[in-house]
N, C-alpha and C positions, 0 to 999 in steps of 0.2 A: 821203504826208506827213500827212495829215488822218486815216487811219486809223492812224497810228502804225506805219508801214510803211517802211524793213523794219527789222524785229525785231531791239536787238541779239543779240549771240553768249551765251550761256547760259552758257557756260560758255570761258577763255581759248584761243588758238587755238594746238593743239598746237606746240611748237615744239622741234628738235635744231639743236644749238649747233653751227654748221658752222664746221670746222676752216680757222679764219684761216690759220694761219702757212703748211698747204698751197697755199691758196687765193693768198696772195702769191707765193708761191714756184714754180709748178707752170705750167711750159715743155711738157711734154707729154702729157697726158693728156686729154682730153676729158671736163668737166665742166659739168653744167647745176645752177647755181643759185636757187633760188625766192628772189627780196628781197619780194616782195607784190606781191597785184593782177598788175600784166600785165610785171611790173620782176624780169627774170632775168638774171644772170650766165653766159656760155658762154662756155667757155675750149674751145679747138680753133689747133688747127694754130700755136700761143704766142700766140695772139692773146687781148684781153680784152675782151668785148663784153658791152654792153649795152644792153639794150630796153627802152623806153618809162622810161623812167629819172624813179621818182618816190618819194624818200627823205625828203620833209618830214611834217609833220606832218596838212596839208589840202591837200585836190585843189581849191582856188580861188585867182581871183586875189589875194584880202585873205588876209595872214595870221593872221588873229584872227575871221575867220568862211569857212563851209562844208562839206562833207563833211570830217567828221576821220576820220582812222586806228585801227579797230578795235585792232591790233596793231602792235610796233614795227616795221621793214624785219625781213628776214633777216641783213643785214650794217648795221651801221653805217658810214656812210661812210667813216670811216676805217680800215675794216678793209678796206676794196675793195682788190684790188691796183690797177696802173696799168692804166686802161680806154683801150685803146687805139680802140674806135670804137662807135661808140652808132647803133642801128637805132629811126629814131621810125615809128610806123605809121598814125598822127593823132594830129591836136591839141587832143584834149581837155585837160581840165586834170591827169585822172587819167593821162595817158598823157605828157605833156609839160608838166614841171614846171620852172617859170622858177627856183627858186632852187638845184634839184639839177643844172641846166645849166649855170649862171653857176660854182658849185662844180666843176665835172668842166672846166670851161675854163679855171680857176684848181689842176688838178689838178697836185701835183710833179709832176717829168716831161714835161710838156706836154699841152695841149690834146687830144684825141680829136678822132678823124674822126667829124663828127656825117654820118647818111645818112636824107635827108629825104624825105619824097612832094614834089611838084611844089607849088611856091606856098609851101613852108615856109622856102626858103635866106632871104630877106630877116628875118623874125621871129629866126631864128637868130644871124646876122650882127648885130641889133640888139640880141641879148643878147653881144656879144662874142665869139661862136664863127668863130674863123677858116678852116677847114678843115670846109667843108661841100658836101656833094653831094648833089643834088636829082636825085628819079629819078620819071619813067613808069613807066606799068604795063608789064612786061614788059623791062624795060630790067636789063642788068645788068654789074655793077661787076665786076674782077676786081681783088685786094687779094693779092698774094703765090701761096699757096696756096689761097687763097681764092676761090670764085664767090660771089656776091652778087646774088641776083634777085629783085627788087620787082614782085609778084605782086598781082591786082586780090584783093579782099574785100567782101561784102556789109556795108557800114557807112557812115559820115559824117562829114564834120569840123565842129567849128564852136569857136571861141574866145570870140566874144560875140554878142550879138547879131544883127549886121549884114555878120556871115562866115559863114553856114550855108554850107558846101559852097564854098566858096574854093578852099580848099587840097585836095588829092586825099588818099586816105588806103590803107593797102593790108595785106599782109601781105610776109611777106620770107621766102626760102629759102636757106638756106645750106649750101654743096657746100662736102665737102674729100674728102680719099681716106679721112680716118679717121672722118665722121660726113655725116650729113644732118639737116639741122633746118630746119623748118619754124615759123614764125612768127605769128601770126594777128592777134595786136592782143586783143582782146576778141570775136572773130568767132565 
């Protein structure tokens, strides 16, 4: 911070204009999309997922001070199709963002299965997410076609102060017969 560190982007951060009306519409194919930072779209087996889901403007808790967004997301929210379940991997702020939560629980269609590390379901639940599941390391969900495995990662959580390491934090692996994805968080 004192040395002026880090440097913005010199120049604006390339950007192709990803085909919404696919993106809404698209039941089968397997698709990964980059929204910024650690906030991807994957579309697999009809399902619509999303990770570390952070579409505001700053990774703080004040919205008028903290780390602001070099770039816009990749999708504007509204252009998301319906996200059917949301993988949080920690609680940082740039990873788990309380107003792009509250929005995706207010989502037409209904609420998203949010899927948490261990320590996270209460914070979620007090943001209004009804449909939440708290997972161990090595623990894993099965969702349709879907395996779901919450996988350990070298990293940390912390939300303010007086929570370093509260909450468990991880990465996520995702099995279908038509893809494998692997998830890390920022790892």
């Amino acid at each position: 911070w004192q040395a002026g560190l880090p440097k913005p982007p010199s120049a604006p951060t390339p950007r192709v204009e990803p085909e919404v009306a696919f993106l809404k519409a698209n039941a089968t194919e397997a698709t990964l999309t980059w929204l910024g930072h650690a906030t991807l779209l994957l579309q697999v087996g009809s399902y619509n997922i999303l990770t570390d889901p952070h579409l505001t403007e700053r990774a703080s808790p004040l919205s008028f001070f903290g780390p602001k967004r070099h770039a816009a997301p990749g999708l504007a929210f509204e252009q998301l199709p319906h996200i059917d379940m949301v993988l949080i991997s920690h609680n940082h702020y740039d990873h788990l963002d309380a107003g792009t939560v509250q929005r995706l629980i207010r989502q037409e269609g209904g609420a998203p299965l949010f899927v948490v590390p261990l320590g996270l379901e209460q914070w979620m639940r007090g943001q209004g997410a009804g449909k939440v599941v708290e997972m161990d390391w090595w623990d894993r969900l099965g969702m349709g076609s879907l395996d779901i495995h919450f996988v350990p990662v070298q990293h940390w959580s912390q939300r303010t102060p007086w929570d370093r390491n509260r909450t468990l934090w991880g990465g996520f692996y995702v099995k279908h017969r038509s893809l494998s994805f692997v998830y890390t968080g920022d790892t």
